[in-house]
Steps between C-alpha positions, in 0.01 A plus 500: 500500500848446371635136482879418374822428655426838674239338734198658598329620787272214487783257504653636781202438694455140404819432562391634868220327517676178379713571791249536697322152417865332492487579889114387565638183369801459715290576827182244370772271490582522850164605626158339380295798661746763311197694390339488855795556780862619468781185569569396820830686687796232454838474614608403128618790302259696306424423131702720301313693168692714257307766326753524176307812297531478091589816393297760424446436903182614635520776753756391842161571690289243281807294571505576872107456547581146334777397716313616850223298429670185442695568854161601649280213396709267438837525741721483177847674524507695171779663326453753199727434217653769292309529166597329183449524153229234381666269262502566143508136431130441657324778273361304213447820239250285263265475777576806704587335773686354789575150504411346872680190467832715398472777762471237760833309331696791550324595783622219728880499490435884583320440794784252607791722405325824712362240774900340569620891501249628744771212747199216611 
């Protein structure tokens, strides 16, 4: 397994799965039986998820299995982010790592900045 500022196959599928469990959150939130039965139908607008893939980005199918499922189960509206370069800032070369609290520093104002483009 290679780790570095490269990124690694097994990063890109945490960073799925971390996606993944960002959007279990959001609908337990809203729903106490998330696990059990998929949200009510409202007249409010959906909850909005964006999948923002660190490059190397897993496969557009890995990506696309990932975004159907949260509209399936969960009635999200998802957009798919173009891929971007994991911040050399987070890898912590000592370690061999990425720093958590850093990637989700700079991942926030990105989120924002692609959220207020996407016009909502």
């Amino acid at each position: 397994m290679k780790f570095g500022p490269t990124g690694s196959a097994a990063m890109r599928y945490l960073v799925a799965v971390g996606v993944a469990f960002a959007a279990f959150l959001a609908a337990d939130s809203r729903s106490s039986s998330a696990l059990v039965a998929r949200p009510e139908p409202s007249s409010s607008p959906p909850t909005r998820v964006l999948v923002l893939p660190l490059r190397p980005a897993p496969p557009k199918a890995d990506l696309q299995a990932v975004a159907d499922a949260l509209r399936t189960f969960y009635g999200f509206e998802v957009v798919i982010a173009k891929a971007t370069p994991m911040p050399k800032s987070a890898w912590t070369a000592p370690r061999r790592r990425w720093r958590a609290d850093k990637l989700l520093d700079w991942l926030e104002p990105q989120t924002v900045a692609l959220d207020d483009g996407l016009g909502r």
